[in-house]
N, C-alpha and C positions, 0 to 999 in steps of 0.2 A: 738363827732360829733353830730349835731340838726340838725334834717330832718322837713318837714310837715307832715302832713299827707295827706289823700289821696281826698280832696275837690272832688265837682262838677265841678267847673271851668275846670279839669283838664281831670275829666272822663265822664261825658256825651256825646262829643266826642267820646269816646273810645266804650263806649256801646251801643253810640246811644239813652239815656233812656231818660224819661221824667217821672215827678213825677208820671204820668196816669199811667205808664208801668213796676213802679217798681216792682223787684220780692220781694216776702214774705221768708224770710231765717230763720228758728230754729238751734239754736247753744243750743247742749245740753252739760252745764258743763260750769261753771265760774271762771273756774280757773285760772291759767296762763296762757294756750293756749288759754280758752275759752275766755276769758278777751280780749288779742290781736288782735281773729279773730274778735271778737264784735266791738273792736277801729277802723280794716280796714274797715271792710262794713260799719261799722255804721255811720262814717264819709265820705265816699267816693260817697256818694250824688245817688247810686244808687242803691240800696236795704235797704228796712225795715225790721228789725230783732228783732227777738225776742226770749230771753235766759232762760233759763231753769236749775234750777240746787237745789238740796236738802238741799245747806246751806243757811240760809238766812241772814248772811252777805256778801257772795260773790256776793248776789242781790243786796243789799243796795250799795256797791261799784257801781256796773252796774246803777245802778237808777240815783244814785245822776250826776254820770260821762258823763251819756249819756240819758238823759233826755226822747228822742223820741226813746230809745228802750223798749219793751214792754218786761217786766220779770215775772217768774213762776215758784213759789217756789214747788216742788212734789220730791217724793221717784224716783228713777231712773227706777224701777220695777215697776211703777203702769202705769197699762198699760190704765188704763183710761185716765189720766193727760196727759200722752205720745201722746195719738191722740188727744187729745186736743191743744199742743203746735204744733202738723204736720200739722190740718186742715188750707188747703188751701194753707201750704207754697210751694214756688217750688223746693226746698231743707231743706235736715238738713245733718246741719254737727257734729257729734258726738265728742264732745273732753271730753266725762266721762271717767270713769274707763273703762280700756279694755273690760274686762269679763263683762260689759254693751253693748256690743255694738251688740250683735247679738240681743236682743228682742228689739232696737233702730232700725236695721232694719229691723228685720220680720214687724213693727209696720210701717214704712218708704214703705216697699213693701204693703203692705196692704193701707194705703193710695194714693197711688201713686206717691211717693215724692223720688227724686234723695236723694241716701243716699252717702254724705262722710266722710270716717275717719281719724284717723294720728296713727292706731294702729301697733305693731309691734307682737303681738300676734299671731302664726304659726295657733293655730287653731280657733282663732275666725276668721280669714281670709276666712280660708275652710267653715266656716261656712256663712257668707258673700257670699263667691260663690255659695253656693248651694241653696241661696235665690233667686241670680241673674236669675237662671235660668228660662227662660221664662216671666222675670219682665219686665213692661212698662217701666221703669225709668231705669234711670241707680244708676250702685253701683259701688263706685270707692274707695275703701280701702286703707289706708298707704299712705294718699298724705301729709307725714308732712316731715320731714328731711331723715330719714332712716330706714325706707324703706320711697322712695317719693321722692324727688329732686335727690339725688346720683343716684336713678334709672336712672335716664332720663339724668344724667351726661354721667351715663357707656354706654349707649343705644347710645348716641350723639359721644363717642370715638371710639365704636367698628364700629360702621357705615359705614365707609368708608375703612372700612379690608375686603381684601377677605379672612382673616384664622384669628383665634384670639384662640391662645395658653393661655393664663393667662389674668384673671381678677381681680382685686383686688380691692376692694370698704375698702374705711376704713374713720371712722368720730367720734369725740370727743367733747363732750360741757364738757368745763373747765373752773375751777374760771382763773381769771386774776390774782391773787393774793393768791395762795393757802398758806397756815399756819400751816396745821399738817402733821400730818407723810402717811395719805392715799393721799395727795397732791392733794382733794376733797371736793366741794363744791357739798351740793344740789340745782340743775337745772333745774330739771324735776319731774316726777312721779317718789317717794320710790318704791312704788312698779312695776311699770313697772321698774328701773332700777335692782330689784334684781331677778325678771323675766328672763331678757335677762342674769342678770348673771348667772344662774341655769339650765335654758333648754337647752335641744338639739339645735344645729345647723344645719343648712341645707346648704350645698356648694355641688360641683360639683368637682369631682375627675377622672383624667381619662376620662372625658365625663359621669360618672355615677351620676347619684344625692346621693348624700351619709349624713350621720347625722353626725357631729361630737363635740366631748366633750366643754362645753362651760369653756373659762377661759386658755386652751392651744393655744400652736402653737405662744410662744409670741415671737416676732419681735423687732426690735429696727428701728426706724423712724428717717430721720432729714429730716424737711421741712423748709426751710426758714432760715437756722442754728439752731434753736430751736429741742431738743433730746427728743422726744415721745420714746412711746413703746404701741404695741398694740397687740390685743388677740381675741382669739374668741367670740362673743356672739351672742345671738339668735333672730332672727327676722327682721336681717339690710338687706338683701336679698327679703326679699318680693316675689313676684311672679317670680323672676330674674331666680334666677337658673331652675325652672319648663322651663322659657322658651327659656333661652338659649343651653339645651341642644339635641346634635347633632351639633350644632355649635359652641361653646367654650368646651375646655379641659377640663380650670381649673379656676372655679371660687369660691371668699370668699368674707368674710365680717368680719371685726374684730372693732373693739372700739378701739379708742386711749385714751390715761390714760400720764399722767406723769409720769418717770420710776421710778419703785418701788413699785407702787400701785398695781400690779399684783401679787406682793410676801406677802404681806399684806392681801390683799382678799381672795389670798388662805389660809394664815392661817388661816381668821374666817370662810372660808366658808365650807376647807376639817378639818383643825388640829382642829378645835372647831366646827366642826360636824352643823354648821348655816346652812348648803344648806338645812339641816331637820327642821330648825325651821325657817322659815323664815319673816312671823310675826313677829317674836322676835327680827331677824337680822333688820326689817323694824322700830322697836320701837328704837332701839339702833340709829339707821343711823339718824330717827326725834330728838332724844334727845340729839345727840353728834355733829351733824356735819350739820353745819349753811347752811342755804338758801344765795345763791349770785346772785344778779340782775348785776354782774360787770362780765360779763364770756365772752368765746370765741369758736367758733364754728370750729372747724379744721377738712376740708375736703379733703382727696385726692383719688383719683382715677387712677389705671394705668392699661394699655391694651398693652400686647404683641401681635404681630404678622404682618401678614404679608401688607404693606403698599408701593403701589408704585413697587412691586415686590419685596422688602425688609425689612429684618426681622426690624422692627422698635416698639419702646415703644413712646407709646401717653399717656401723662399726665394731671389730671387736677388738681391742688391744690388751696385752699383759705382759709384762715381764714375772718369771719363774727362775728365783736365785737358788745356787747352793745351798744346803741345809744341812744338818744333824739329822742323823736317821740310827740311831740305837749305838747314841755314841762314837760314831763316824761319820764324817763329812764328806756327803756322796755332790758330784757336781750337779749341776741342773742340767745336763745332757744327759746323762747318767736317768737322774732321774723322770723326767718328762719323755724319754725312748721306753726305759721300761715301765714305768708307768702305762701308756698308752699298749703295748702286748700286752701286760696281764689283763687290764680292764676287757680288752677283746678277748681274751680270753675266758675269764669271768663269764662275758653274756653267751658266748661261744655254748659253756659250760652248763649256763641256766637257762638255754634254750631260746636265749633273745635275739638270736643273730640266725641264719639262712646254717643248716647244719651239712650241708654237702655242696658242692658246686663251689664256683667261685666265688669269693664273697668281695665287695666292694669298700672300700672307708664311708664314702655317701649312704649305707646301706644301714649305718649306725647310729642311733636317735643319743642326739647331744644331749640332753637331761636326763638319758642313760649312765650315759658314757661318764658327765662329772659328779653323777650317784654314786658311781661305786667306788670302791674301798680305794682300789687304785686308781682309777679316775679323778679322786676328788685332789689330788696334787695339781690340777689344770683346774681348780673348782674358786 
């Protein structure tokens, strides 16, 4: 499939902007995400951006690709360079390393600059919130696939329930063509994926908020006739459970895998003792197991309870492939992460979202969100 991208012609209209009025944007991190969300603003004729990131060939990519964006090459921790890339912007959106992102935005609150993330990290979140408190700008965290769009999926199902027994959020980026025995391609962040596979989970049991083991509780899926299997891991819930509880029973979040990779990962992670080295596990997964730009994004969500006076299950399912995007071939991690920051960004921008404090994913009206320019990629 070859899409465009996101011209002027298209969105001026949409935001109303003229060159006079455009907003100044900091995208800190060049990576895959950062690269993607650079290619939507940067092209979409209404925001001038400017990237930030500690390697300096992930700038030269940015430079040569995208001409009119202004790059800056600095350590992620100097907090000097830091205010240097925020001065003036009217956001940054953070796509570094996790455990970067809280002096991104104590540095973001201090200048007075809306901060957003795509993190899935349970405590750099907390810490995020306790920045928000009493901030001019707003901080709006885990707006990238999950936690971030599924939120605003399950938010948009239970909705119209007067009782909601069971919640179940579950999502996978997978090679299209997997080859080895883990039936895994790298997609994303090494270390944010062996994160979420280590840490505690947060779900909802009973109505209680409770922690539970990452890597159990595994399932067997068919979506589409296609045989998943999915499992616990940590952080795809975001703010969800904190706030659905008193109102939903019972809610989770699991990762979809292809079946057998769950029996495989526990062997390196419990029978070879990796959950303690995990470094080590992150050096192996770089050295063994290939990058794929050719993946697929497998989302489903389902909601028990009561609808219409009757017990009823509401479902959302989609898979989101790789695509052509102005002549290059961005993955569907790539693009369903930054997709989902700019769309928040966007209503951020046109006033549709809570503009200081901390803002939520549930907080985001789902026929907003697959409205807009970048939204409509999940549409």
């Amino acid at each position: 499939t070859r899409t465009t991208g996101f011209r002027r012609g298209r969105t001026a209209e949409h935001l109303g902007a003229s060159p006079l009025d455009m907003h100044d944007i900091a995208i800190i991190g060049a990576g895959k995400f950062g690269r993607m969300a650079t290619h939507m603003l940067a092209t979409c004729g209404d925001y001038r951006v400017r990237v930030g990131d500690s390697v300096a060939a992930s700038l030269s990519h940015v430079q040569s690709a995208y001409p009119n964006v202004e790059t800056h090459t600095f350590d992620f921790h100097d907090v000097v360079a830091l205010d240097r890339i925020l001065a003036g912007a009217k956001a940054v959106i953070s796509c570094a390393p996790f455990h970067c992102n809280p002096l991104i935005a104590e540095r973001a609150r201090a200048a007075k600059v809306h901060y957003l993330d795509l993190t899935e990290d349970v405590a750099v979140t907390k810490r995020v919130l306790e920045l928000s408190h009493g901030a001019e700008t707003a901080f709006v965290p885990q707006c990238g696939l999950a936690p971030g769009f599924i939120t605003i999926v399950a938010t948009n199902l239970i909705a119209p329930m007067s009782e909601v027994t069971d919640l179940r959020l579950r999502v996978g980026a997978l090679p299209r063509f997997p080859d080895n025995q883990l039936r895994y391609n790298l997609t994303w962040s090494t270390e944010g994926l062996i994160n979420e596979y280590c840490n505690p989970c947060e779900a909802l049991m009973d109505g209680r908020l409770v922690t539970v083991p990452p890597m159990e509780h595994l399932e067997s899926l068919l979506i589409d006739g296609v045989e998943y299997e999915a499992f616990n891991t940590s952080g795809g819930l975001g703010t969800l459970a904190d706030t659905l509880r008193g109102r939903v029973r019972n809610v989770n979040y699991k990762t979809i895998r292809f079946p057998g990779h769950n029996k495989l990962m526990r062997f390196l992670l419990d029978d070879l003792r990796m959950r303690d080295h995990r470094e080590e596990l992150g050096r192996i997964f770089e050295r063994a197991l290939p990058t794929t730009y050719q993946d697929q994004i497998v989302i489903f969500v389902s909601a028990t309870g009561t609808f219409r006076g009757r017990l009823t299950e509401r479902t959302y399912a989609k898979t989101v492939f790789h695509k052509f995007i102005d002549n290059e071939n961005w993955s569907g991690i790539q693009i369903t992460t930054a997709a989902g920051v700019c769309a928040v960004l966007d209503l951020l921008v046109q006033g549709r979202i809570p503009q200081r404090g901390f803002v939520r994913m549930e907080q985001i009206q789902y026929d907003e969100f697959v409205a807009n320019r970048f939204g409509q990629h999940y549409a």
